[in-house]
Each structure stands twice: as C-alpha cells, then as structure tokens.
C-alpha positions as CSV (number, residue, x, y, z in Angstrom):
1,X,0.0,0.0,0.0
2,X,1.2,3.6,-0.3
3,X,1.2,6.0,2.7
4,X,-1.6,8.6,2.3
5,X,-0.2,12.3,2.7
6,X,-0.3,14.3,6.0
7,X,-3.7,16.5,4.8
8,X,-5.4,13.8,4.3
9,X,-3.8,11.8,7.6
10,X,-5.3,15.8,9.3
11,X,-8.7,15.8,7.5
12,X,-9.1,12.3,9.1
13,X,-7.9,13.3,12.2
14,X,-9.8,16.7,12.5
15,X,-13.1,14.6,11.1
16,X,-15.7,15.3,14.6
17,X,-17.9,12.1,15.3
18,X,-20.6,11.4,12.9
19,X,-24.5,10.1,13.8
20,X,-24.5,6.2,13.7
21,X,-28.4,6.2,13.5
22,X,-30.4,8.4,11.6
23,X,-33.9,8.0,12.3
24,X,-36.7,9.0,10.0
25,X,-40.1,10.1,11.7
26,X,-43.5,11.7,10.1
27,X,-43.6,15.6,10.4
28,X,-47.6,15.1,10.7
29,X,-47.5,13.0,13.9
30,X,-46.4,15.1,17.2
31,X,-46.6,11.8,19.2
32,X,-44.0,10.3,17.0
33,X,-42.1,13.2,16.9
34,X,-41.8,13.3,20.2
35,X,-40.8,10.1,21.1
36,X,-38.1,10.1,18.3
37,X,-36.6,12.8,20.0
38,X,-36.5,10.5,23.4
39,X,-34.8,8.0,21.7
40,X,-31.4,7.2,22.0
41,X,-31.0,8.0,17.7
42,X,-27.9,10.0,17.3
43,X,-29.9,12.1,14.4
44,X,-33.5,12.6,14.0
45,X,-34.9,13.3,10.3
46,X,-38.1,14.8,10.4
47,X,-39.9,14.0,7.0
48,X,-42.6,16.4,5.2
49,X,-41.6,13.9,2.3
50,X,-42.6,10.5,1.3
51,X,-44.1,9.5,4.7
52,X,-46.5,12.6,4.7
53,X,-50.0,12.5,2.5
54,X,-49.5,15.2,0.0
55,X,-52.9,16.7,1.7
56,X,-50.9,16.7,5.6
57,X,-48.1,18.8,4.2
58,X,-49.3,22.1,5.7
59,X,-49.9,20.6,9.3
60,X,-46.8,18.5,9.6
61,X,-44.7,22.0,9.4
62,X,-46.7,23.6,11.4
63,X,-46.5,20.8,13.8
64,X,-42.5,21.2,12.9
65,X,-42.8,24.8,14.1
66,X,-43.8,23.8,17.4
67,X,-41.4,21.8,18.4
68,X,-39.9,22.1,21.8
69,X,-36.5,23.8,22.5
70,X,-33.7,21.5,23.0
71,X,-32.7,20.2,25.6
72,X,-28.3,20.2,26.6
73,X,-28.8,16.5,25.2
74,X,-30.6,14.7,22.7
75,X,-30.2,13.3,18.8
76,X,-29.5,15.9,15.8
77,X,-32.6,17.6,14.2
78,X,-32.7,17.2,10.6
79,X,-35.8,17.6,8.3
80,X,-36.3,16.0,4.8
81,X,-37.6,18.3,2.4
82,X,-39.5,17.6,-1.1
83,X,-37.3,17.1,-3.9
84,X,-36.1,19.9,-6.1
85,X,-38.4,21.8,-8.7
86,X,-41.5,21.2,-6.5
87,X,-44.1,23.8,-4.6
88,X,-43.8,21.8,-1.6
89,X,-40.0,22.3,-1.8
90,X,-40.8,26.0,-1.9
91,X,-42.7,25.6,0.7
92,X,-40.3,23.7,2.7
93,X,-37.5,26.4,2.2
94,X,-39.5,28.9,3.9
95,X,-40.3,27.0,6.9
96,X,-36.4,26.2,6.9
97,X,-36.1,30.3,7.6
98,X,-36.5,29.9,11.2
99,X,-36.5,26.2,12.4
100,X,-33.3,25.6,14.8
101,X,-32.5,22.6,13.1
102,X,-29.1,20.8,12.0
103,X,-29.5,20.2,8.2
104,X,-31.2,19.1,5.6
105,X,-31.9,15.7,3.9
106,X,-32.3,16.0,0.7
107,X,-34.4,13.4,-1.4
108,X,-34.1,11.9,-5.2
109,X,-30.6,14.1,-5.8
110,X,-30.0,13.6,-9.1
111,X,-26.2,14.9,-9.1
112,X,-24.0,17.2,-7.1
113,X,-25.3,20.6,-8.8
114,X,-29.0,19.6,-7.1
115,X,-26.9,19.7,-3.9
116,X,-25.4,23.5,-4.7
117,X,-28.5,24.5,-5.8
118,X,-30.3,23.9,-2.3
119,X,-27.4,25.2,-0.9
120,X,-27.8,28.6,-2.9
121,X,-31.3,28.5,-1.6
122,X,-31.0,28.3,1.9
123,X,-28.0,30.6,1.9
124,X,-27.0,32.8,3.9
125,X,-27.6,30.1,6.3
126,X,-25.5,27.1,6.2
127,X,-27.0,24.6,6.5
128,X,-25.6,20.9,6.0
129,X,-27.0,18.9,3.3
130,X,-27.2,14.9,3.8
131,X,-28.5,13.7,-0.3
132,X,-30.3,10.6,-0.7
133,X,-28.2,9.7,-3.8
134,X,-30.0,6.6,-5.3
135,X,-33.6,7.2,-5.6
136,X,-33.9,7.7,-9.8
137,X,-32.2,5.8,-12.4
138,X,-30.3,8.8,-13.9
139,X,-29.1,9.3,-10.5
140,X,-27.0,6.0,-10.5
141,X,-24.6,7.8,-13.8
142,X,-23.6,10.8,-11.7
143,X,-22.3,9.7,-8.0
144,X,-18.8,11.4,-8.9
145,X,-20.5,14.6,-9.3
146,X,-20.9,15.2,-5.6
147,X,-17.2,15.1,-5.0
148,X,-16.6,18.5,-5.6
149,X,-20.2,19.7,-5.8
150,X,-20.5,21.9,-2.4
151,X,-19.3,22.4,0.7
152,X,-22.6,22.1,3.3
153,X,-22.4,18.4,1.8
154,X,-21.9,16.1,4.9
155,X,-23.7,13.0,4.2
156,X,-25.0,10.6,1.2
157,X,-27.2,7.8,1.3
158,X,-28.9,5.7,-0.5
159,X,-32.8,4.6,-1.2
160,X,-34.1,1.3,-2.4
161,X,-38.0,1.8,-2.8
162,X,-37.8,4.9,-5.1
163,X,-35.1,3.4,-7.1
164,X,-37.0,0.6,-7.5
165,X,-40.2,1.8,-8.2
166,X,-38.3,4.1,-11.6
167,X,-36.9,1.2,-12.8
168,X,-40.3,-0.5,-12.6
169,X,-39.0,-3.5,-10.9
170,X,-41.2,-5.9,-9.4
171,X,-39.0,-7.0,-6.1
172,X,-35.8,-5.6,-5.2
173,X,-34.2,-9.0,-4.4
174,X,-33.2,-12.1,-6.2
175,X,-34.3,-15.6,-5.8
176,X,-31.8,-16.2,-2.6
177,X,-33.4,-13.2,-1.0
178,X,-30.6,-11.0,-1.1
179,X,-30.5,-7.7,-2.9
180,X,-30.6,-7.8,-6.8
181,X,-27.6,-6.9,-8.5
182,X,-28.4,-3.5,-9.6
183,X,-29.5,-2.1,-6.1
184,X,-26.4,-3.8,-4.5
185,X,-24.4,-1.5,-7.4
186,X,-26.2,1.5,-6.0
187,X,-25.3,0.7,-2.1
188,X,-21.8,0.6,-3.5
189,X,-21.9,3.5,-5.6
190,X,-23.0,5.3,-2.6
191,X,-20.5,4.2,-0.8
192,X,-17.6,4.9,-2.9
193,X,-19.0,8.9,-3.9
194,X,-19.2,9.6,-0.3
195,X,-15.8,8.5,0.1
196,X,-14.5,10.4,-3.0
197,X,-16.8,13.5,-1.6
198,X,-15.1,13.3,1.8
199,X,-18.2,12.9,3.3
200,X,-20.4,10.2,5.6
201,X,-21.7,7.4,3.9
202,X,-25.3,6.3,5.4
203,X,-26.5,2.8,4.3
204,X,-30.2,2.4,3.7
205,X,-32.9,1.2,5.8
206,X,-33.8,-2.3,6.9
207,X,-37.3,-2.6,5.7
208,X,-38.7,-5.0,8.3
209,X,-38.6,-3.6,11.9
210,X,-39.4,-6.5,14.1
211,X,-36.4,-8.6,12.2
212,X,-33.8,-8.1,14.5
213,X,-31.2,-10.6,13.8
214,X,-31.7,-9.4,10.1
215,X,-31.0,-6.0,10.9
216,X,-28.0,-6.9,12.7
217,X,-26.7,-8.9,10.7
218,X,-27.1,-5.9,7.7
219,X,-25.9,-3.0,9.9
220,X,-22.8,-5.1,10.7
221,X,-21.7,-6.1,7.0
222,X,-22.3,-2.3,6.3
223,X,-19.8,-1.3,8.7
224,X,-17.1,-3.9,7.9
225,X,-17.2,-2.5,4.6
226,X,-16.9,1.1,5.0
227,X,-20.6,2.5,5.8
228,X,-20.2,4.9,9.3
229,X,-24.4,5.0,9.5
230,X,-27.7,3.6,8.9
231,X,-31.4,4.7,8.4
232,X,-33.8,3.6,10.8
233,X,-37.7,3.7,10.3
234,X,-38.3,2.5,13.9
235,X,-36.5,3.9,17.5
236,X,-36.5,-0.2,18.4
237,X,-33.8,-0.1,15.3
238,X,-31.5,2.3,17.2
239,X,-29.9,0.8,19.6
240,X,-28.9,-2.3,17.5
241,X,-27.5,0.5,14.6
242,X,-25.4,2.2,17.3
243,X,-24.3,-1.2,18.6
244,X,-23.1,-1.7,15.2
245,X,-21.2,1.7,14.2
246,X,-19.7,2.0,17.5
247,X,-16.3,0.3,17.4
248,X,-15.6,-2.6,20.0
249,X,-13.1,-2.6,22.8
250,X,-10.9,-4.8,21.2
251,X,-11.1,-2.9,17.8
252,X,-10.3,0.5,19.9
253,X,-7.5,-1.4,22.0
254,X,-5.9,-2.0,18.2
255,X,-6.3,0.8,16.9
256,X,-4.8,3.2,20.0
257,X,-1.9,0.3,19.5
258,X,-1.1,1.3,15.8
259,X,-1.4,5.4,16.8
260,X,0.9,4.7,19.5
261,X,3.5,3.3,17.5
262,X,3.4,5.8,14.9
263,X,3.7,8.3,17.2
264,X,6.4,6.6,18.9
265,X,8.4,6.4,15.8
266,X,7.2,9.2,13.1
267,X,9.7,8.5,10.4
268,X,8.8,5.2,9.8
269,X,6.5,4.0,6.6
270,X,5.8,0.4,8.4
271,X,5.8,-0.9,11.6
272,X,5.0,-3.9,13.4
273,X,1.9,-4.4,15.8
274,X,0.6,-7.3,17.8
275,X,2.6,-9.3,15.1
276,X,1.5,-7.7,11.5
277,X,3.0,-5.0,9.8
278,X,1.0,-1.9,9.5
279,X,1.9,0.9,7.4
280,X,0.7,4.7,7.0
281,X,-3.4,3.4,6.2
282,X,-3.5,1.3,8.2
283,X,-2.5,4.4,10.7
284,X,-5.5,6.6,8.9
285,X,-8.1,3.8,9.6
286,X,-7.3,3.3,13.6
287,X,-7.7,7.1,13.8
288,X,-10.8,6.9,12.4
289,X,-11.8,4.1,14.5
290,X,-10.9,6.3,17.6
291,X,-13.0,9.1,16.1
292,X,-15.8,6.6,16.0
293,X,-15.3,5.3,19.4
294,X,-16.1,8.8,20.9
C-alpha cells in the first residue's frame, strides 16, 4: 500500500464524530415526533416527504414549528424536504427560515449541482446537506458529481423503494433473498461517492422492523465495509445501529496500539503491531476508529 499524505492523515484526524443512526419520523404526527426525540438516535430526520400524504403537508410544518427547544442533550434535528423543482420544496424552504435545526436531507438528488443548488437556496444560512443519492435511475450515472459539488455536503445515502419503483422493478431481491444486482451497485456506488466527496456514507434502511437478527446482521456487514451510518424507520432499530457503528473494545484497544506506535516512531512507513505490519493506512483507519469510538 502507499502512505496517504499528511492533509489527508489531518482531514481524518480533524473529522468530529458522525451520527450512527439516523432515524426517520413523520412531520404530521407530534406523538411520534416526540418520542423520536426521546430515543437514543444519534440524528432525527423529520420528513414532510414521502411519509407525509400530500394533503398533511401544511400541518406537519406547522407541527414542525412547534417543536420544543432542545434540551443540553438529545439526537440531531434534521428535516427531509421535497425534492427539487417542486411547490412543496418551496414551501419547505421557507419553513427552513426559522426552524433551529441541524441540516437538511435532501431526497431523489440527481447529481451534485441539485446539492449546490439547495445550498444557494438556503444561503445565507448554512445549512448541512445529507442527499439521498440513489432514488432515480439517472441518478446512478452521476455519483462522482458530488465530490466537488458543495461544501454544506456532509452525508449521502442511499434509497431502495424509489429506485426501484423508476426502474419498474417488481421486487428488489433475487431468488436467494438478497438484494438484486443493480441495487447492490447503487449501495456501493453510494459508498464509494461519499468517500471520493469526503463525506459520511449512510447505508439504507432495513425494511422490516421487528427482524432483528436481520438488521444486525445488515448493519454489521455495512460497517465492515466502509458505511459509518444507517437509516432507521423505527427507534427499536437504534440501539442495534449504534451497537453496530460503535467500534468494540478490542477494535479501539488496536487501533490506540497502531497510533501509538506511529507516534512513537514518526519517520517510519511500516511498523509492526501485535505481530503484523502496518503501514501509514493502516494508521489513517485506527484514527478513524478512535474518532468513531467517541
């Protein structure tokens, strides 16, 4: 392998923690709401999108309006707007004005200019942008595009059900129940633009709420292969997301190991630890385990 450089050895570093759950809740149900906010979610999204009846639009933001102040602790408030080009998202925009919130989720991007162009609407405020990157077909040619696309980008993920409902697909899985081929190559497309963007890379939801060992099982395999977050569309999906992204003690005991040792000798490209050689990514990658672990 070849050493990464020292900005990017810094922008990893410098990287704050980033949610492990992201739970999506109805903007038109104050109960919900409410108790999303109790949960243990490291980000909330509200949604005035696709969970809201297009005639409940008005009353979920002005339920959104009403929400209570925060409290010194409790999960990120985000809010899923309508997509682009729409009178909803108009409407969205100017209920954005004045919500204390933390960002914006932004549904059915289509390419990075879609995220620069809600950025130029919301501005002056800045306001980060998390881009559901998946949800049309054309979407799936322009994942690249969100590398250098804006700078309130902090997070892509990526959507099954829209996707497949554009492609007219009748089941998104194949004959062993596991994803279909071509929404397996959007989970990985996903994954690799949010890397090449320098941003968080959110794996989709786990349909079926009351399938634990299935949700573990997904949210796992998504972290071992680069994901830092998931969707939830339940709080009893939390805990076993956070369980997931949150790096174990023996993964943590590694990875302080491999800083150590780098810091111990600075000059040197490879090293050994606990019996393997480890070289400058592998020194990136326990860094960013410790920034997980916090």
């Amino acid at each position: 392998m070849q050493p990464l450089g020292a900005a990017a050895e810094k922008a990893v570093t410098d990287c704050p923690p980033s949610p492990r759950s992201w739970l999506f809740v109805p903007a038109d149900s104050n109960r919900k709401m409410m108790k999303a906010l109790e949960s243990e979610a490291d980000a909330v999204i509200f949604d005035l999108e696709d969970s809201v009846a297009a005639g409940h639009k008005e009353m979920a933001r002005e339920l959104l309006g009403l929400l209570p102040e925060r409290l010194d602790r409790g999960p990120e408030r985000w809010v899923r707007v309508n997509p682009l080009g729409t009178d909803e998202h108009r409407d969205d925009l100017d209920l954005l004005e004045d919500l204390d919130v933390d960002g914006v989720v932004l549904p059915k991007a289509q390419c990075g200019d879609d995220v620069a162009d809600l950025a130029a609407a919301l501005a002056p405020r800045c306001l980060p942008i998390h881009a559901i990157v998946t949800e049309t077909a054309a979407s799936l040619f322009g994942l690249l595009s969100y590398r250098d696309c804006c700078s309130s980008l902090a997070a892509m993920s990526w959507g099954a059900e829209d996707l497949s409902a554009a492609l007219g697909a009748s089941s998104k899985y194949g004959a062993d129940g596991e994803l279909a081929f071509t929404f397996r190559l959007a989970r990985s497309l996903c994954l690799a633009g949010a890397v090449a963007a320098e941003v968080q890379p959110i794996d989709g939801v786990f349909a079926d709420f009351r399938d634990d060992a299935g949700l573990i099982a997904e949210a796992r395999a998504a972290a071992s292969e680069g994901f830092t977050g998931k969707l939830a569309i339940h709080p009893a999906q939390v805990a076993p997301i956070n369980a997931a992204f949150t790096p174990s003690p023996a993964e943590i005991d590694h990875a302080r190991a491999i800083v150590g040792a780098f810091e111990a000798q600075p000059d040197a490209g490879v090293l050994s630890v606990d019996g393997k050689m480890v070289d400058r990514p592998h020194l990136v990658q326990a860094r960013r385990v410790l920034a997980r672990s916090r």
